[in-house]
TIVOTI-502671 format. One record per residue (C-alpha): residue in three letters; x, y, z. Coordinates in Angstrom, 2 decimals. Example, Ala and Ser with C-alpha at 12.3 -4.5 7.8 and 13.67 -1.06 7.14 Angstrom:
2
+------+---------+---------+---------+
: rest :    east :   north :      up :
+------+---------+---------+---------+
:  ALA :   12.30 :   -4.50 :    7.80 :
:  SER :   13.67 :   -1.06 :    7.14 :
+------+---------+---------+---------+
END
This chain:
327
+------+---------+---------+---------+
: rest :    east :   north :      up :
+------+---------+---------+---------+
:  UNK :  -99.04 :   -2.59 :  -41.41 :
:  UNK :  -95.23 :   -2.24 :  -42.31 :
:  UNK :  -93.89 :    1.13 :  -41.52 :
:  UNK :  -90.94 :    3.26 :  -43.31 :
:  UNK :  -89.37 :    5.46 :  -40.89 :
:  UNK :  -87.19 :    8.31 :  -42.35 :
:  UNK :  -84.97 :   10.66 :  -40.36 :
:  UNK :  -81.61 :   12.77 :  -41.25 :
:  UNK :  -79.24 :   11.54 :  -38.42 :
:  UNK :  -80.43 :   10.89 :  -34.95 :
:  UNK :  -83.44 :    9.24 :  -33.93 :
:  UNK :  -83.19 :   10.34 :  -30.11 :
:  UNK :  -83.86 :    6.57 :  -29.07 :
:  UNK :  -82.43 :    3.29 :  -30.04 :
:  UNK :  -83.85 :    1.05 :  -32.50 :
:  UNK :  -82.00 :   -2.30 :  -31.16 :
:  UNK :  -84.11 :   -4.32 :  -29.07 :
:  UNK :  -82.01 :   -5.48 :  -26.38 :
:  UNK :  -80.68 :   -2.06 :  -26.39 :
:  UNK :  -84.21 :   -1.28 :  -25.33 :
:  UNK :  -84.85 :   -4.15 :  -23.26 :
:  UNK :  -81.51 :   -3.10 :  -21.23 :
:  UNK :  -82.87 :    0.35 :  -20.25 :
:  UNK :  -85.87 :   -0.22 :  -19.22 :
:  UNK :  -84.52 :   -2.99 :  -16.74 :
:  UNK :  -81.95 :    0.51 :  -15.65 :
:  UNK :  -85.33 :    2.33 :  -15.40 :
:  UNK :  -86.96 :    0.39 :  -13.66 :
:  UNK :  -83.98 :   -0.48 :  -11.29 :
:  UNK :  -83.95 :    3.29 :  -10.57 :
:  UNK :  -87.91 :    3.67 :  -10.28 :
:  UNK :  -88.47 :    5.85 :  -13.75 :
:  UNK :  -89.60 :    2.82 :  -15.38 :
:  UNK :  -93.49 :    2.28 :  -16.01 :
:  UNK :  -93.33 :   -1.26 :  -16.77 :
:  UNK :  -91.14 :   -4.26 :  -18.74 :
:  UNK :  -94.04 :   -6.83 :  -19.63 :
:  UNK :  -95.91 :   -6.09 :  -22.60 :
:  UNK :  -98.67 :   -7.38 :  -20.79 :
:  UNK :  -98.49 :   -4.77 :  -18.07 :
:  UNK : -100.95 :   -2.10 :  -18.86 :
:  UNK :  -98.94 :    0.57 :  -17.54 :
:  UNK :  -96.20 :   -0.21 :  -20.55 :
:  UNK :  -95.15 :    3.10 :  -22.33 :
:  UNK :  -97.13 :    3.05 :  -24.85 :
:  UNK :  -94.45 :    4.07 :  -27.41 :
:  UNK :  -92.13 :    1.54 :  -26.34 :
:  UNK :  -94.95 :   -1.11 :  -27.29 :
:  UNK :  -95.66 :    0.54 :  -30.16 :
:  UNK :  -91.39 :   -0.25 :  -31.39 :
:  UNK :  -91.17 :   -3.56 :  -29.93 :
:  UNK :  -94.79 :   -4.88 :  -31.62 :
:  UNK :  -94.44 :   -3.40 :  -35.36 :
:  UNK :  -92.40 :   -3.78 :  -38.26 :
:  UNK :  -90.30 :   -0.51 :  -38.96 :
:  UNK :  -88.05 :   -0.22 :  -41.60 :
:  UNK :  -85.64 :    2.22 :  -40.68 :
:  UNK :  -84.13 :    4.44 :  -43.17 :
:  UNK :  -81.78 :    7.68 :  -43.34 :
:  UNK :  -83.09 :   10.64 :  -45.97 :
:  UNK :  -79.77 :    9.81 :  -48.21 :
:  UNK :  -81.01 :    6.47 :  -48.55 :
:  UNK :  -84.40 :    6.84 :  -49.67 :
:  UNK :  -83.44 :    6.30 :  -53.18 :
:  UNK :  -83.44 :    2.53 :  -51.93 :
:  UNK :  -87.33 :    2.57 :  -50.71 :
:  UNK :  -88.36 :    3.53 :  -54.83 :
:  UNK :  -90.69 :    1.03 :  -55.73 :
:  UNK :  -91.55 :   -0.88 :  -52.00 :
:  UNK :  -94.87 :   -0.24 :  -50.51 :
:  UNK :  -95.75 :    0.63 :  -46.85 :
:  UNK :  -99.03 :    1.10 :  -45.15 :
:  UNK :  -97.33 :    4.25 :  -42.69 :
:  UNK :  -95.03 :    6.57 :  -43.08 :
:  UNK :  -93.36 :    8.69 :  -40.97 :
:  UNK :  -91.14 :   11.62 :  -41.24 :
:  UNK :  -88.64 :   12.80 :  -39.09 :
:  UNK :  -86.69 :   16.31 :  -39.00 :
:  UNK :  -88.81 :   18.55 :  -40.62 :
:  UNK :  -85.64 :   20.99 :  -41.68 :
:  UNK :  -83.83 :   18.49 :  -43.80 :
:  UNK :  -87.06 :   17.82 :  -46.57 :
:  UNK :  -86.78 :   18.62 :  -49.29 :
:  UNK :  -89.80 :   18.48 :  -52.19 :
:  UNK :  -88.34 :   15.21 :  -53.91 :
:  UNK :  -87.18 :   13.95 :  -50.67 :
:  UNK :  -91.37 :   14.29 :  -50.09 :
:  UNK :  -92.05 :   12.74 :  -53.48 :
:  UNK :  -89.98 :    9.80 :  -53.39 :
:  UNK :  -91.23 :    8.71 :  -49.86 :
:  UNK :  -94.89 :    9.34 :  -50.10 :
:  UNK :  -95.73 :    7.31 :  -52.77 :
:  UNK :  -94.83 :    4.17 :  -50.83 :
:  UNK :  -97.76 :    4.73 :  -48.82 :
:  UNK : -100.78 :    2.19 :  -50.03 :
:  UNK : -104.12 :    3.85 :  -50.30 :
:  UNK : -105.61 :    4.56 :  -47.40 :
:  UNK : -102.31 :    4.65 :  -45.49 :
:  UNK : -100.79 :    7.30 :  -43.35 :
:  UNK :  -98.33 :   10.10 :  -43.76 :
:  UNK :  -97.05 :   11.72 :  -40.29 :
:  UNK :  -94.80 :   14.65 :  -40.30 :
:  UNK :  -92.68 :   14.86 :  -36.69 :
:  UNK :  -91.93 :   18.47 :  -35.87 :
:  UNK :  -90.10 :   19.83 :  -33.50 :
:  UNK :  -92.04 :   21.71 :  -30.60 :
:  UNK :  -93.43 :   25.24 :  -32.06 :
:  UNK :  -95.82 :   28.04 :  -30.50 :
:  UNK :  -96.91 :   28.97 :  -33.69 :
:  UNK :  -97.04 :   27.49 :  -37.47 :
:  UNK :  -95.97 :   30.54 :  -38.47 :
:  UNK :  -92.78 :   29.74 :  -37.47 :
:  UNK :  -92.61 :   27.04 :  -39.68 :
:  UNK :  -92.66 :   29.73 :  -42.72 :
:  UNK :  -89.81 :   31.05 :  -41.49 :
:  UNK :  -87.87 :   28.20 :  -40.35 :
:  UNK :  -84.32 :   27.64 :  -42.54 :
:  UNK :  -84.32 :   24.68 :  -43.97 :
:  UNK :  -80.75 :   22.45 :  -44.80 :
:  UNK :  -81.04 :   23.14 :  -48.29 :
:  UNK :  -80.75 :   26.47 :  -47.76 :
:  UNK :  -77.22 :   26.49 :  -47.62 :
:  UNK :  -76.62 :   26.05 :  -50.93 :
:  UNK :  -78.09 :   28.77 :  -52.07 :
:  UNK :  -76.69 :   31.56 :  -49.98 :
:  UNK :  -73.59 :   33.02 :  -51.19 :
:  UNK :  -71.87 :   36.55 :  -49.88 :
:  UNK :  -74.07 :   38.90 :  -52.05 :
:  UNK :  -77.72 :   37.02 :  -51.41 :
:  UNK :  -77.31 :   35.93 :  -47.42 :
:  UNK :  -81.12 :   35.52 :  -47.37 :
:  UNK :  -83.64 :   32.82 :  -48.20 :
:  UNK :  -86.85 :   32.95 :  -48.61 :
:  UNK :  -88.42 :   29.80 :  -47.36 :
:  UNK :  -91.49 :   29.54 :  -50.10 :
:  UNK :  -92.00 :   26.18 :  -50.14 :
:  UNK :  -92.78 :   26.01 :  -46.29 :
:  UNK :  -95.56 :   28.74 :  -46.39 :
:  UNK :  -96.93 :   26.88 :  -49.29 :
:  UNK :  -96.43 :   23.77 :  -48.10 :
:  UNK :  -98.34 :   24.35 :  -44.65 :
:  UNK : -101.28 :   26.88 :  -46.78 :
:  UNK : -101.90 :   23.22 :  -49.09 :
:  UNK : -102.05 :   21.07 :  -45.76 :
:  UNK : -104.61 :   23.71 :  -44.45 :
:  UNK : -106.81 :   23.22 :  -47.50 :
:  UNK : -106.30 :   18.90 :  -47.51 :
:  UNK : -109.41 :   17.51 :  -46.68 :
:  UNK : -107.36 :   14.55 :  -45.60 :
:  UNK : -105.02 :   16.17 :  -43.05 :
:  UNK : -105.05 :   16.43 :  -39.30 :
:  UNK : -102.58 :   18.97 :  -37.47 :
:  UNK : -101.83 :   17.75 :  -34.09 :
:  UNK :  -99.68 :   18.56 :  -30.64 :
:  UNK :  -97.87 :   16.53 :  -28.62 :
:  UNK : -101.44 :   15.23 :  -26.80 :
:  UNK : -103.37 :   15.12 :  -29.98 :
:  UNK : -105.59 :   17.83 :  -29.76 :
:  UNK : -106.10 :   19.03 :  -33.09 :
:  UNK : -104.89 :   22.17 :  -34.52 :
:  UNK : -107.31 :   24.98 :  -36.03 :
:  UNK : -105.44 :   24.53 :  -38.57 :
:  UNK : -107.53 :   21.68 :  -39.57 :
:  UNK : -110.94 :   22.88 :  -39.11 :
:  UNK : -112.09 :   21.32 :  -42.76 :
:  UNK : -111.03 :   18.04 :  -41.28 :
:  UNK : -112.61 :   18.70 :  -38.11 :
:  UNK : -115.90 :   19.45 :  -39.55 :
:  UNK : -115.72 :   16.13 :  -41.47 :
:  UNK : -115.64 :   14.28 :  -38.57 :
:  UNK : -118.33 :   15.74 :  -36.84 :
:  UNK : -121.00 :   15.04 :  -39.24 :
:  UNK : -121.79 :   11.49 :  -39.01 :
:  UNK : -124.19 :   12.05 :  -42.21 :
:  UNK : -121.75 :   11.75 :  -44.90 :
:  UNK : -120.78 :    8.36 :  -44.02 :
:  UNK : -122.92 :    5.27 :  -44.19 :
:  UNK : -122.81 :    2.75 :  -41.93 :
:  UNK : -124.42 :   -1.15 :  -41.98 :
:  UNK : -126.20 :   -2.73 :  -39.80 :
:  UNK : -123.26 :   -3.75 :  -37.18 :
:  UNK : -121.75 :   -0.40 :  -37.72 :
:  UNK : -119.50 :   -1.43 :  -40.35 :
:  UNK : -118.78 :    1.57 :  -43.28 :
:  UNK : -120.15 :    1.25 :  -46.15 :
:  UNK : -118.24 :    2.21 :  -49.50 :
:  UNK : -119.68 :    3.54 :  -52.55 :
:  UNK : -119.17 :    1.78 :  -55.72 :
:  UNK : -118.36 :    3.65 :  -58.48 :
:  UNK : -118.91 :    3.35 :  -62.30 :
:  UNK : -114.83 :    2.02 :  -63.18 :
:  UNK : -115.55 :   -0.23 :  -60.00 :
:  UNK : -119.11 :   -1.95 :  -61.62 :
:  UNK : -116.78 :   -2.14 :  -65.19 :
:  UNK : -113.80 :   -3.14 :  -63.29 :
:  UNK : -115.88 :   -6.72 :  -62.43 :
:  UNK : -117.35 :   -7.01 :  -65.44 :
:  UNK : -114.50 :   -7.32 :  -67.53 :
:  UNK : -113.17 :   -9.91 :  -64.41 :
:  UNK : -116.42 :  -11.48 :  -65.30 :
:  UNK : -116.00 :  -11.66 :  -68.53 :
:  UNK : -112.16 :  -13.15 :  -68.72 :
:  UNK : -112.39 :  -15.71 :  -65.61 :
:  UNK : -112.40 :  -18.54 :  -68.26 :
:  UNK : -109.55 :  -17.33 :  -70.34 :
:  UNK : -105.93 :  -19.44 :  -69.78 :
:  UNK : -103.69 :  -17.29 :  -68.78 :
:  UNK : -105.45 :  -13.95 :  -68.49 :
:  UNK : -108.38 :  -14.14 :  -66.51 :
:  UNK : -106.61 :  -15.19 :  -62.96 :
:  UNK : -104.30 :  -12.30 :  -63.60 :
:  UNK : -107.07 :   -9.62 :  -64.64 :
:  UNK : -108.63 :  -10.86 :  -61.35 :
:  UNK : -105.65 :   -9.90 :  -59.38 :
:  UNK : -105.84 :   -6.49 :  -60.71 :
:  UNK : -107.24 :   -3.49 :  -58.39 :
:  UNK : -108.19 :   -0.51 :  -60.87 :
:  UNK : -109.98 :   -0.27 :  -64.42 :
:  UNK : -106.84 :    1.29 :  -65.69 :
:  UNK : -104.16 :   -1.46 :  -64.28 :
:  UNK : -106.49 :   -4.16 :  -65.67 :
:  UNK : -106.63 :   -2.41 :  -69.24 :
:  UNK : -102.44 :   -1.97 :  -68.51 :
:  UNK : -102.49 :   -5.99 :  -68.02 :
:  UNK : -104.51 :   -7.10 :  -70.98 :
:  UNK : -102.25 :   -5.11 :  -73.31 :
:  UNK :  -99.09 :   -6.77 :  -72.39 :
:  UNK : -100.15 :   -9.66 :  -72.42 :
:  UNK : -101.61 :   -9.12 :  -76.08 :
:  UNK :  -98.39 :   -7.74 :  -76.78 :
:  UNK :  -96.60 :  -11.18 :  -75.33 :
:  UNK :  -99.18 :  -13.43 :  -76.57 :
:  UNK :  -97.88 :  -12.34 :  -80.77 :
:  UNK :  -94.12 :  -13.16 :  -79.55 :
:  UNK :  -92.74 :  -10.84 :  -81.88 :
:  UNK :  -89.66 :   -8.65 :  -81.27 :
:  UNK :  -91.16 :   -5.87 :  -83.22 :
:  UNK :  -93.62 :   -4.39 :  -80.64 :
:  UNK :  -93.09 :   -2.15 :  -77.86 :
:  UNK :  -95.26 :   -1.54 :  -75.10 :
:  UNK :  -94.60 :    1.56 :  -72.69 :
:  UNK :  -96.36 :    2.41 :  -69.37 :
:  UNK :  -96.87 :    5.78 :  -67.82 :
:  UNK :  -98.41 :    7.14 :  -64.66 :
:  UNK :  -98.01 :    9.33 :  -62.20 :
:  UNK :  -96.62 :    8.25 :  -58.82 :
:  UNK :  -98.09 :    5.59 :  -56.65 :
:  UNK : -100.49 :    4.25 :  -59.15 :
:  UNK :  -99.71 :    0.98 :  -59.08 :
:  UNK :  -97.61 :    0.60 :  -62.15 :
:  UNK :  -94.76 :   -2.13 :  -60.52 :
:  UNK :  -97.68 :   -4.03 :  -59.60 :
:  UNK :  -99.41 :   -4.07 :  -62.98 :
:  UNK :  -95.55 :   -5.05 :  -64.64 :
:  UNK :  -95.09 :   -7.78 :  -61.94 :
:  UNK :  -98.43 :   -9.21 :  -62.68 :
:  UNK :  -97.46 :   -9.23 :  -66.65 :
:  UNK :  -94.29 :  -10.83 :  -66.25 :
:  UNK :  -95.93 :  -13.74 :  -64.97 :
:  UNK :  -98.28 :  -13.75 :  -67.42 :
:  UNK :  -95.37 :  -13.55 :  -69.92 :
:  UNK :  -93.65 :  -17.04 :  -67.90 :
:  UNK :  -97.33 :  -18.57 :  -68.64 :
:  UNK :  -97.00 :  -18.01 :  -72.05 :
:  UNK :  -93.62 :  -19.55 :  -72.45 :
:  UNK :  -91.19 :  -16.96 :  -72.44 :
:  UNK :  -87.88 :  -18.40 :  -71.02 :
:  UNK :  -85.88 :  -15.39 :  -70.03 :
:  UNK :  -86.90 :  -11.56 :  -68.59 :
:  UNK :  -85.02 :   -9.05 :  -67.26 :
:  UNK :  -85.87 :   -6.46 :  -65.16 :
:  UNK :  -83.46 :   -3.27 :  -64.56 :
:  UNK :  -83.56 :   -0.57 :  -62.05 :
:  UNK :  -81.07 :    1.51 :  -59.89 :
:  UNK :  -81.27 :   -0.58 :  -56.90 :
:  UNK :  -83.06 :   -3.80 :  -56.24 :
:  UNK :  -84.93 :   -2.13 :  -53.88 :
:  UNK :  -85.95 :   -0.67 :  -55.86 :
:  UNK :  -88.35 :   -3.78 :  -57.74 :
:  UNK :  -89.66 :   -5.02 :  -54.83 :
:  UNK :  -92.85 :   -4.78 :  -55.50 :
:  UNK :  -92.08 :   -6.09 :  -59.05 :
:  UNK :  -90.90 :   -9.04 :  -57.72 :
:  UNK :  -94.03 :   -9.36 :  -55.10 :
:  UNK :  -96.57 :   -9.15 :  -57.76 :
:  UNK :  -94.70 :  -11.39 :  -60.00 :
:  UNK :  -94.37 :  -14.26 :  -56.90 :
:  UNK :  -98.66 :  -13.40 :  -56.99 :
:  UNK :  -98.98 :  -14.05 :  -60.11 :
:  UNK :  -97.07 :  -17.25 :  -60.55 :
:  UNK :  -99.22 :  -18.45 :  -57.08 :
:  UNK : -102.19 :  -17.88 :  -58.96 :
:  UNK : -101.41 :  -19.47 :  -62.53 :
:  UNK : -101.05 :  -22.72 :  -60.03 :
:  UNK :  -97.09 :  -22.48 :  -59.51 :
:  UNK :  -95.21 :  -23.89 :  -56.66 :
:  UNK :  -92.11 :  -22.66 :  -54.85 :
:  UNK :  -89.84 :  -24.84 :  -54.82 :
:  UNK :  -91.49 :  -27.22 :  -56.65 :
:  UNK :  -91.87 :  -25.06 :  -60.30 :
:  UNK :  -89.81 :  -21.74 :  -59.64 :
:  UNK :  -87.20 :  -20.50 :  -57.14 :
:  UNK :  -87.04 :  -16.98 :  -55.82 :
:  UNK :  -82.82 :  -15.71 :  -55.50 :
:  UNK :  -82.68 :  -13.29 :  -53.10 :
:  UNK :  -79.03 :  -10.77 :  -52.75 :
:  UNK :  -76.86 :  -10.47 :  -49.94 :
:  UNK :  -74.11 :   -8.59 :  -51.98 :
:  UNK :  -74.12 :   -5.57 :  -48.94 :
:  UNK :  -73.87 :   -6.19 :  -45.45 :
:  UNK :  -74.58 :   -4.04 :  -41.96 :
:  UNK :  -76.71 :   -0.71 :  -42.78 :
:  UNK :  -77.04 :   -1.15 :  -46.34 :
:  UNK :  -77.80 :   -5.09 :  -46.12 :
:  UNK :  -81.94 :   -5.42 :  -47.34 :
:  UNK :  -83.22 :   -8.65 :  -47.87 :
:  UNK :  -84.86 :   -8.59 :  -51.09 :
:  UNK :  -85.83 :  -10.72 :  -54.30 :
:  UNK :  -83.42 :  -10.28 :  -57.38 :
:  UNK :  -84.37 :  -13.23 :  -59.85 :
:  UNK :  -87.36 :  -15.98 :  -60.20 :
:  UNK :  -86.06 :  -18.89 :  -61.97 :
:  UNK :  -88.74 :  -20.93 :  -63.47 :
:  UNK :  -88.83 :  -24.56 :  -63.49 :
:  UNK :  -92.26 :  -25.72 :  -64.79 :
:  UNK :  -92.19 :  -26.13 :  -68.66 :
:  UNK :  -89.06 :  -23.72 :  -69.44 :
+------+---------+---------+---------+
END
């Protein structure tokens, strides 16, 4: 899975590849290195974890230009400069079922963590009020305590007290089903059984029903049918607005309709946001879309991609579709 790596300043390693490549040859010419091949077994297993995966890199005044992408891991570095939108704005990149890893810096105690001053901090003291009270830490470490979902670990894994819900989880092997070959089962809820029904019930429908099938909750696919009821009257009088909380697939659901709206004949959309970073996943879902209703690249659309910034800022990412077929 892609990962989004976010950190204040410093990373305390180098993220260039020959960089890399170049000290482990002065590593290994010294005798500290444990091996260059990534077929030697004694590899670090970090540096084999950087040279194999895709990591987007990306300072904490720069997340503003991650809104809207989507990343199966996430992992976040300096614990001091986070702030609670900081948190926000990077955690709902994370797909369902993905990670979130906090990197701390070495501590005897989470205790210290309550008491630990933060960079925002500094705003807020002035001659007359010197001292902060860090709130959102304690709070913020009381919630993880209670997270069914969360593992506190050291530096060799072992897991934390904190974490004893999680812990007990794990140990009972009765609350999750397993097939024949081992495999888990899921459990198929209600919105799950209606969710392919109403698939079901649209696959013959032009235009809708291969874009309802792309769909991945009840409430996206209800999303999806009414835009596309509201493109299919091509009027200028109706307005259709979407709201949901964060991560909840909204981008996907408005990439899905735009290409919808391009089946239905509709010559010319556009999409605002802050960055265009920002409509990544707009842009993703729309590309889906199109691939489904039968489109080619090349052939009945074109995807324009930026390259307005350059070195740190420079992000290779999709800024128009222009249709071809039948426009």
């Amino acid at each position: 899975p892609e990962i989004l790596w976010c950190y204040k300043r410093e990373l305390g390693f180098s993220t260039h590849r020959m960089k890399r490549i170049k000290k482990i040859k002065r590593d290994k010419a010294r005798g500290l290195a444990k091996g260059t091949s990534g077929n030697d077994p004694t590899m670090d297993n970090f540096e084999l974890f950087l040279t194999q995966t895709v990591i987007n890199w990306c300072y904490y005044r720069d997340t503003h230009r991650v809104l809207g992408t989507t990343v199966g891991m996430l992992v976040l570095q300096d614990f001091e400069a986070l702030t609670p939108n900081l948190m926000a704005r990077t955690i709902e990149t994370v797909e369902g079922g993905g990670l979130v890893i906090f990197l701390m810096r070495t501590v005897k105690s989470l205790k210290q963590l309550y008491t630990m001053s933060m960079d925002v901090h500094s705003r807020y003291r002035t001659e007359s009020a010197g001292d902060v009270t860090p709130r959102f830490n304690e709070r913020f470490i009381l919630s993880l305590g209670n997270c069914a979902n969360c593992l506190v670990c050291d530096d060799e894994l072992n897991v934390l007290p904190l974490s004893k819900t999680s812990l007990r989880q794990l140990g009972s092997e009765s609350s999750i089903r397993k097939g024949e070959t081992g495999e888990v089962l899921t459990h198929r809820t209600q919105e799950d059984t209606e969710l392919e029904e109403l698939k079901a019930s649209l696959r013959d429908t032009p235009h809708v029903g291969v874009i309802v099938d792309l769909t991945k909750t009840m409430d996206q696919a209800r999303a999806v049918l009414n835009f596309l009821e509201a493109c299919s009257e091509k009027t200028t009088k109706s307005t259709v607005a979407l709201t949901a909380g964060r991560g909840r697939g909204k981008s996907a659901a408005i990439g899905l309709c735009l290409a919808g709206a391009l089946s239905f004949g509709y010559s010319t959309i556009i999409v605002t946001a802050p960055e265009p970073e920002n409509v990544v996943a707009v842009f993703d879902f729309v590309i889906r879309g199109l691939n489904a209703l039968r489109y080619q690249e090349h052939l009945d659309y074109t995807i324009v991609y930026h390259a307005e910034k350059s070195g740190r800022e420079q992000i290779k990412c999709i800024v128009a579709v222009e249709v071809h077929k039948g426009h």
